[in-house]
C-alpha positions as a Python dict, from the first residue, in 0.01 Angstrom:
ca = {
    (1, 'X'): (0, 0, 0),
    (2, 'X'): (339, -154, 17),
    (3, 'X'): (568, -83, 270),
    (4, 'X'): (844, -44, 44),
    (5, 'X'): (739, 220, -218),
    (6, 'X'): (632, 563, -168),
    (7, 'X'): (279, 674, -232),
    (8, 'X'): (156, 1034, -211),
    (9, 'X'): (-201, 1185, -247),
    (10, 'X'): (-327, 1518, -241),
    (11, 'X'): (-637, 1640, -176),
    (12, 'X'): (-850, 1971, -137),
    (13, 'X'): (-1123, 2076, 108),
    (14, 'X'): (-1347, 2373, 214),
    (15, 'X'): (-1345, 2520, 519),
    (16, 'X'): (-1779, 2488, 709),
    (17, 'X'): (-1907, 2768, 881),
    (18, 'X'): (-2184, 2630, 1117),
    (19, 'X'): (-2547, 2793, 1133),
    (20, 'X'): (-2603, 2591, 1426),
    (21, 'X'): (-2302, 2519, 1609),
    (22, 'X'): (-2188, 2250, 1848),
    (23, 'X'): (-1992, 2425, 2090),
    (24, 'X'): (-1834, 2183, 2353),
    (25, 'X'): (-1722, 1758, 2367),
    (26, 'X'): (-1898, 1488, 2548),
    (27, 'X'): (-1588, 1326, 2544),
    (28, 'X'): (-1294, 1502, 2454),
    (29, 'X'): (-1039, 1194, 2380),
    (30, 'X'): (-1256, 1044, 2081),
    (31, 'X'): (-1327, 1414, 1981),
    (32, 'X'): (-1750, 1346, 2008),
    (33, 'X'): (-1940, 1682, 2004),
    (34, 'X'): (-2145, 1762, 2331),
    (35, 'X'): (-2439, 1891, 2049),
    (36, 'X'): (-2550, 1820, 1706),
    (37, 'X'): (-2451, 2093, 1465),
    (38, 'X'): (-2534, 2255, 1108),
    (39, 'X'): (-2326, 2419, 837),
    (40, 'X'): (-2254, 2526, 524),
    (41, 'X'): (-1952, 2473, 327),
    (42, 'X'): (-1787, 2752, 162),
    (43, 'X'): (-1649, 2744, -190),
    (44, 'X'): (-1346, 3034, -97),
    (45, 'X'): (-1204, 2894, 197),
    (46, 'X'): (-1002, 2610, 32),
    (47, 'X'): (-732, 2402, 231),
    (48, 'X'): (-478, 2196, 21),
    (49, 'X'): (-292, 1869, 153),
    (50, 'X'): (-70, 1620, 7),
    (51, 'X'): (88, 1286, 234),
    (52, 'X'): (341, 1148, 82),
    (53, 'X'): (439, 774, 283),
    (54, 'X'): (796, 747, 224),
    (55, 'X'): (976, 433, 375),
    (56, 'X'): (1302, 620, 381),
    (57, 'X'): (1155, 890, 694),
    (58, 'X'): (1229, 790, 1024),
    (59, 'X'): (963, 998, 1224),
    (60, 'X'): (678, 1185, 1073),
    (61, 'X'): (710, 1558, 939),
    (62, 'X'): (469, 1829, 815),
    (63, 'X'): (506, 2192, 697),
    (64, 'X'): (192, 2437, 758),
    (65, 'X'): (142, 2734, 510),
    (66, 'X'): (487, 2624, 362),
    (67, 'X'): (679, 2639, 777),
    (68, 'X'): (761, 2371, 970),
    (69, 'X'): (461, 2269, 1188),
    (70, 'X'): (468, 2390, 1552),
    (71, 'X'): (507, 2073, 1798),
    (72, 'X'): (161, 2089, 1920),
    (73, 'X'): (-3, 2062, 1557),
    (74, 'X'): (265, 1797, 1407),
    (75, 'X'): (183, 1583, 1773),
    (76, 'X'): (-222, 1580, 1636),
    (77, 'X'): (-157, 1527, 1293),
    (78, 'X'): (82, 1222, 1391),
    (79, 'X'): (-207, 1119, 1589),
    (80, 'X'): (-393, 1153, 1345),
    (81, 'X'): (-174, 931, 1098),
    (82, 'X'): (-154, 649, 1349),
    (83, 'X'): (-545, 637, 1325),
    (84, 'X'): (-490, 572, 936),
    (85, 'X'): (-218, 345, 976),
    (86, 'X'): (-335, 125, 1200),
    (87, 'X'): (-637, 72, 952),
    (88, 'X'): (-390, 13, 642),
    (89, 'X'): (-177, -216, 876),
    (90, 'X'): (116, -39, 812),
    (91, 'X'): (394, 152, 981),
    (92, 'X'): (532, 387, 688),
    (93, 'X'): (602, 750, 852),
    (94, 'X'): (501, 1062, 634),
    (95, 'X'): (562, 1375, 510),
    (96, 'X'): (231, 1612, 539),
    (97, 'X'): (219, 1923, 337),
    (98, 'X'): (-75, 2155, 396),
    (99, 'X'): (-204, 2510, 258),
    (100, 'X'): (-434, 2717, 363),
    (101, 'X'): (-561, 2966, 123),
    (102, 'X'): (-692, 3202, 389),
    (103, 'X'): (-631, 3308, 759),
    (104, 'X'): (-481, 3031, 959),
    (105, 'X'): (-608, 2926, 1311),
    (106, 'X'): (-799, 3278, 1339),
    (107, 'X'): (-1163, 3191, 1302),
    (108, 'X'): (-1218, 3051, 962),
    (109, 'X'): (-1239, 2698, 1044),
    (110, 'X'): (-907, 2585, 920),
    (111, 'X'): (-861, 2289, 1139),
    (112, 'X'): (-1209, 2167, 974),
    (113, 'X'): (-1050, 2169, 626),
    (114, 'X'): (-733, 2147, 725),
    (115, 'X'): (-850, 1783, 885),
    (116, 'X'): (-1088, 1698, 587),
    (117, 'X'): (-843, 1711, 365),
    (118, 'X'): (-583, 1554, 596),
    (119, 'X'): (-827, 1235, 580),
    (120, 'X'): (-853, 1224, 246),
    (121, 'X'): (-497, 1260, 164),
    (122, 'X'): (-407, 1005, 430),
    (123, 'X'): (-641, 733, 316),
    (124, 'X'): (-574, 726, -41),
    (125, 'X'): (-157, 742, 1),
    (126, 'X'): (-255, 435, 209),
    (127, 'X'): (-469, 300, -38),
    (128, 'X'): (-757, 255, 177),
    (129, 'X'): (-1122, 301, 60),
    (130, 'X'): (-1364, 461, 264),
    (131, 'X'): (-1745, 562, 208),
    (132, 'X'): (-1807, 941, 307),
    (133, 'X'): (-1963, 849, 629),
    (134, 'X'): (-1667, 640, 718),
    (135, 'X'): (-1385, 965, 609),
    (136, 'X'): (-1664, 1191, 844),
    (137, 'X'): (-1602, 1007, 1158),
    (138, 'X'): (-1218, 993, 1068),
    (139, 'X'): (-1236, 1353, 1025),
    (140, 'X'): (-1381, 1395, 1352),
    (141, 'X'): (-1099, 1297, 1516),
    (142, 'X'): (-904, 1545, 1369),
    (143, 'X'): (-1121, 1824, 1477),
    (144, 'X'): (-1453, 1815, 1558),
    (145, 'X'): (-1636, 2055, 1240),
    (146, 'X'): (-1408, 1804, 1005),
    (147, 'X'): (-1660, 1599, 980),
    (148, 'X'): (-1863, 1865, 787),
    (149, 'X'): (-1618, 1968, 576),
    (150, 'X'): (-1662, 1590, 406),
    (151, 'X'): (-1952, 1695, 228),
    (152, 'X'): (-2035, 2014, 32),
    (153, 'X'): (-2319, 2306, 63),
    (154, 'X'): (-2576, 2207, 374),
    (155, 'X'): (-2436, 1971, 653),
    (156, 'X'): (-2568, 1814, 919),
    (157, 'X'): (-2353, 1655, 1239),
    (158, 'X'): (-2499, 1400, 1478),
    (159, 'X'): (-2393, 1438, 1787),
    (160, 'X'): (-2456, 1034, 1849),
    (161, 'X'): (-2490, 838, 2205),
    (162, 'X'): (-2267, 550, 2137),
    (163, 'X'): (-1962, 565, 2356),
    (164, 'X'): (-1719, 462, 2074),
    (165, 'X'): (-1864, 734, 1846),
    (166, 'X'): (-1971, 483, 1603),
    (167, 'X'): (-2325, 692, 1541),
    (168, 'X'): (-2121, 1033, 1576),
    (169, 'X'): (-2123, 1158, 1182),
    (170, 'X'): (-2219, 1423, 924),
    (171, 'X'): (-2413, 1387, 609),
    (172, 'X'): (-2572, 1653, 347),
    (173, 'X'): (-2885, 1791, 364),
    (174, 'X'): (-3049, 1892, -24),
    (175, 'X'): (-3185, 2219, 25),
    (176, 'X'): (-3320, 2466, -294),
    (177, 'X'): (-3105, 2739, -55),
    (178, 'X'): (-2796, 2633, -197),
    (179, 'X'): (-2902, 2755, -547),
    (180, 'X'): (-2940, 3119, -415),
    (181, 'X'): (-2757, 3124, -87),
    (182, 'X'): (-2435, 3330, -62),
    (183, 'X'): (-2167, 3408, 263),
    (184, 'X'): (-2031, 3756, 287),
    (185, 'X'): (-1703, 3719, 547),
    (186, 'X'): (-1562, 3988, 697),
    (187, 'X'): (-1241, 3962, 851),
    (188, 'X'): (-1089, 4135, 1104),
    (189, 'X'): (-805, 4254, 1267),
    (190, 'X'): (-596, 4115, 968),
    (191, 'X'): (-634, 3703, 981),
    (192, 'X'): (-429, 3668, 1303),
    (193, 'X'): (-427, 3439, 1501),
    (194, 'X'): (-611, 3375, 1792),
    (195, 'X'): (-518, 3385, 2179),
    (196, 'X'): (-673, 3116, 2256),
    (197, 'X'): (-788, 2812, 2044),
    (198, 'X'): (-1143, 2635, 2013),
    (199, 'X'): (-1055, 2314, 2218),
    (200, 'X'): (-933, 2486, 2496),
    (201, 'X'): (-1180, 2735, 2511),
    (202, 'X'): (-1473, 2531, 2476),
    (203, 'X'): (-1313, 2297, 2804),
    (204, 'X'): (-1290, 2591, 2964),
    (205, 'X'): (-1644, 2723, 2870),
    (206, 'X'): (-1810, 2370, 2988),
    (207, 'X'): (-1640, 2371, 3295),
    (208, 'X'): (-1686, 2728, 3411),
    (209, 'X'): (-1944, 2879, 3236),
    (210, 'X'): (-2336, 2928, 3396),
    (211, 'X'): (-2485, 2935, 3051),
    (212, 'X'): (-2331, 2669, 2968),
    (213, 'X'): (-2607, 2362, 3042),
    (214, 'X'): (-2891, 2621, 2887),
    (215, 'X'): (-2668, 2667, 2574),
    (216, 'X'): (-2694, 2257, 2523),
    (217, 'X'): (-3080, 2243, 2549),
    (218, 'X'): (-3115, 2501, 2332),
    (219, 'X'): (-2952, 2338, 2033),
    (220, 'X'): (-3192, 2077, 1953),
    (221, 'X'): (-3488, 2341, 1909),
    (222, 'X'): (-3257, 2537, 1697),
    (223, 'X'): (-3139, 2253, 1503),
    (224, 'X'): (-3492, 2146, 1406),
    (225, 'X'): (-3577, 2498, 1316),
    (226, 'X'): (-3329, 2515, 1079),
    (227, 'X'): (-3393, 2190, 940),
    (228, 'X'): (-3702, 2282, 873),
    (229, 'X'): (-3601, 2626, 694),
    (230, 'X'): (-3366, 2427, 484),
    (231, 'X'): (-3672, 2174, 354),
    (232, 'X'): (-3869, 2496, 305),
    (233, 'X'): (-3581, 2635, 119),
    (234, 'X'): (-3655, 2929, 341),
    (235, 'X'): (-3367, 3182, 419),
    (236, 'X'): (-3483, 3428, 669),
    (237, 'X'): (-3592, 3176, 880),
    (238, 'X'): (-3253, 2988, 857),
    (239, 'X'): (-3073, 3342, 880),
    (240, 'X'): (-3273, 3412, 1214),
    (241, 'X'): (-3185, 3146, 1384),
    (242, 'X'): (-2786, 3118, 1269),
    (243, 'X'): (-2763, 3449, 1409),
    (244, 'X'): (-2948, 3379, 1712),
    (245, 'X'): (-2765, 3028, 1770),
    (246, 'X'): (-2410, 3202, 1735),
    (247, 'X'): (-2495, 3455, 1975),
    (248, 'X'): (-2628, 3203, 2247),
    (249, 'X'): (-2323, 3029, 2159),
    (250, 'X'): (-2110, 3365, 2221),
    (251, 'X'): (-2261, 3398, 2556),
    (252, 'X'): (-2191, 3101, 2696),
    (253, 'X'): (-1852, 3177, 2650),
    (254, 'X'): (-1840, 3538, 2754),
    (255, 'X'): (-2008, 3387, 3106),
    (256, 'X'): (-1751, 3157, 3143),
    (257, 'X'): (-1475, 3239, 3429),
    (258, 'X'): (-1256, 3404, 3339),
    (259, 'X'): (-1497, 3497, 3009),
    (260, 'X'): (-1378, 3429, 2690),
    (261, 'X'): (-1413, 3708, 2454),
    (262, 'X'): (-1294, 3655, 2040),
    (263, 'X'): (-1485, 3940, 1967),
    (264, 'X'): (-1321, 4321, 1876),
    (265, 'X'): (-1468, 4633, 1895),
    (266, 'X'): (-1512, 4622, 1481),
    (267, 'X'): (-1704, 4288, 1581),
    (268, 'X'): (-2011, 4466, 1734),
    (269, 'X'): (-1980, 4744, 1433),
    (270, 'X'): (-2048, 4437, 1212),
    (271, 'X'): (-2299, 4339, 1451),
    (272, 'X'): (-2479, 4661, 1439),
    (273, 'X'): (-2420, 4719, 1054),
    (274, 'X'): (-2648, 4377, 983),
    (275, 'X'): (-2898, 4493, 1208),
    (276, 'X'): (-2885, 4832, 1033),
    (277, 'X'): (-2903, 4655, 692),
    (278, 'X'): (-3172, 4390, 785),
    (279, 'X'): (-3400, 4678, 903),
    (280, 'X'): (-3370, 4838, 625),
    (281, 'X'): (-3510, 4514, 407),
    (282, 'X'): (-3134, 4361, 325),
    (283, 'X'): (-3172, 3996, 365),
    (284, 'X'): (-2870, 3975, 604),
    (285, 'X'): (-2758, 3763, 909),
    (286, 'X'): (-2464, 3751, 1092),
    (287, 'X'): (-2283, 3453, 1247),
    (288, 'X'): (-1914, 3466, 1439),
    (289, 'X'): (-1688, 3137, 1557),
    (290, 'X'): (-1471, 3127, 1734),
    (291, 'X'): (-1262, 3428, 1658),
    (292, 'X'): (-1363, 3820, 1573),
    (293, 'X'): (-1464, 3765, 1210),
    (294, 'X'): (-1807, 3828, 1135),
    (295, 'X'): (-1989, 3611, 822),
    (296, 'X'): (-2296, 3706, 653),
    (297, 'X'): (-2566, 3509, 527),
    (298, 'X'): (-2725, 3687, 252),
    (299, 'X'): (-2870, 3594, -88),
    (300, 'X'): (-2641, 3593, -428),
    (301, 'X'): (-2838, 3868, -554),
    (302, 'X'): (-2753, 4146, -234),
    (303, 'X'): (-2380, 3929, -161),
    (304, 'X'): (-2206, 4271, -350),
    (305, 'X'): (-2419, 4536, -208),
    (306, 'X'): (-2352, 4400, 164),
    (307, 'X'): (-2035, 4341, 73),
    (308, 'X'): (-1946, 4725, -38),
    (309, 'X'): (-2107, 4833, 299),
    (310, 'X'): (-1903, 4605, 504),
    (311, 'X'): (-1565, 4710, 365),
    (312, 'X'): (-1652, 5058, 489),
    (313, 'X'): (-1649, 4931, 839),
    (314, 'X'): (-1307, 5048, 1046),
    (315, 'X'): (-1112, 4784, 1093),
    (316, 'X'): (-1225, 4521, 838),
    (317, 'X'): (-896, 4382, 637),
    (318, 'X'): (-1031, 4181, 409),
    (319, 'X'): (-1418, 4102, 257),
    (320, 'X'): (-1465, 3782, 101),
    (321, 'X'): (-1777, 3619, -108),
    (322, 'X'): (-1859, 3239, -67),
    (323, 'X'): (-2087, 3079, -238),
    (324, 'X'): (-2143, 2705, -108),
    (325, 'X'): (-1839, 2450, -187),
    (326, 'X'): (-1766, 2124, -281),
    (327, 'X'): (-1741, 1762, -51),
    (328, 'X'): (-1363, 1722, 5),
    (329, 'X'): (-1166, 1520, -266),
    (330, 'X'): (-805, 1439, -394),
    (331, 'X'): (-646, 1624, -692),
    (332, 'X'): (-388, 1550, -925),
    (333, 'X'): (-42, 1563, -779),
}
């Protein structure tokens, strides 16, 4: 791009839940996960973000949900823009504007599309070019489960060994799941946001927690096994061990000192009502994030049965269905 002209992008991306999750940074300044991770994309959590590179700003701005970004977000996302222009070789400050179309910092993963579609955005107003792999690991440094949110349906993260993060990247896994697969998420206590966010709280997990080293060398066996579920396009065997991982995952941070605890009492009466359905031959499992919402893997076939039953549940604000979503990508401005 020229210096002297104002470009603008927009772009749109979907927010990843993670069946296996990563939980935790090997190194926290380049953003590189301590663990490999897995997710699916979701269609109906949708983030929208335009840049617009304007020679006229002086310092770099951004509104959030259509408010002025608090200090501690605009200070990443300026961060964030120096990554891209230092690869455009340019110095043009920018104007961000980014929409969230559901709950904000509360458990959804809005940093991961939030930061997907930041990269997107960014690049193209700079009118750079960048493979998928390339947009993943520029992701990354946005937020960790950005990297996902590149691609659509079935993701897999590497974890990498290389110190510069160079072999630290998602790509898509083809699975016959994604045909048939559907997310039932539950949200609780309203959207809000949460006490504490999912950098902090993983630090603070790492560093305190007991569980913490046994929660790493779990994740490759669970990783494989759901690898292995997706090539056998086999969904109670990927629905186990989701619910299994995010409960290991859980625990490690309930151990830690002081414990970290997202979860609210209609948490565990989500908890109990999947158990309760599963026994009763519903294909449903449950996975949680960081934050008291409860999703649902289930099949498209049972999504509005499990659904109806989980709006019955005290304190549940809002039900939404997901079927997987798209790789991230600019729209028309």
């Amino acid at each position: 791009m020229s210096e002297g002209r104002v470009t603008e992008a927009r772009a749109r991306a979907c927010a990843n839940i993670a069946l296996v999750k990563y939980w935790g940074k090997r190194d926290a300044a380049r953003n590189l996960p301590a663990a490999g991770s897995l997710s699916l994309t979701l269609g109906a959590l949708v983030t929208e973000t335009t840049v617009r590179f304007d020679p006229g700003l002086s310092v770099d701005t951004m509104q959030l949900d259509d408010l002025p970004a608090r200090p501690t977000d605009l200070a990443k996302v300026i961060a964030f823009l120096d990554l891209v222009r230092a690869q455009a070789g340019i110095t043009t400050r920018a104007h961000v504007a980014s929409r969230n179309h559901f709950p904000t910092a509360s458990g959804l993963a809005s940093s991961a599309s939030g930061y997907a579609a930041l990269a997107v955005a960014a690049t193209t107003a700079a009118g750079i070019a960048m493979s998928p792999r390339a947009l993943s690991q520029l992701a990354r440094h946005g937020s960790g489960s950005a990297a996902r949110s590149i691609y659509g349906a079935f993701v897999r993260m590497h974890a990498g060994h290389a110190n510069d993060g160079s072999d630290a990247y998602a790509e898509p896994i083809t699975s016959r799941l994604a045909d048939r697969v559907r997310m039932v998420i539950a949200v609780v206590g309203g959207g809000a946001p949460k006490p504490q966010l999912s950098r902090g709280a993983m630090e603070h997990t790492a560093e305190t927690s007991p569980l913490y080293r046994a929660w790493l060398d779990v994740v490759p066996h669970d990783l494989a096994v759901a690898e292995g579920a997706l090539a056998a396009a086999d969904l109670p065997a990927l629905g186990a061990i989701a619910e299994a991982n995010a409960l290991a995952m859980h625990a490690s941070a309930i151990a830690a000192r002081p414990a970290i605890i997202y979860w609210q009492p209609p948490t565990l009466a989500l908890l109990a009502l999947v158990r309760d359905l599963r026994a009763r031959g519903a294909s449903a499992w449950a996975t949680m994030d960081a934050g008291p919402h409860v999703k649902i893997l289930t099949t498209l076939d049972e999504a509005e049965a499990i659904a109806d039953a989980v709006r019955r549940v005290p304190g549940v604000t809002d039900v939404l269905i997901s079927g997987p979503g798209p790789g991230a990508g600019t729209v028309s401005t």
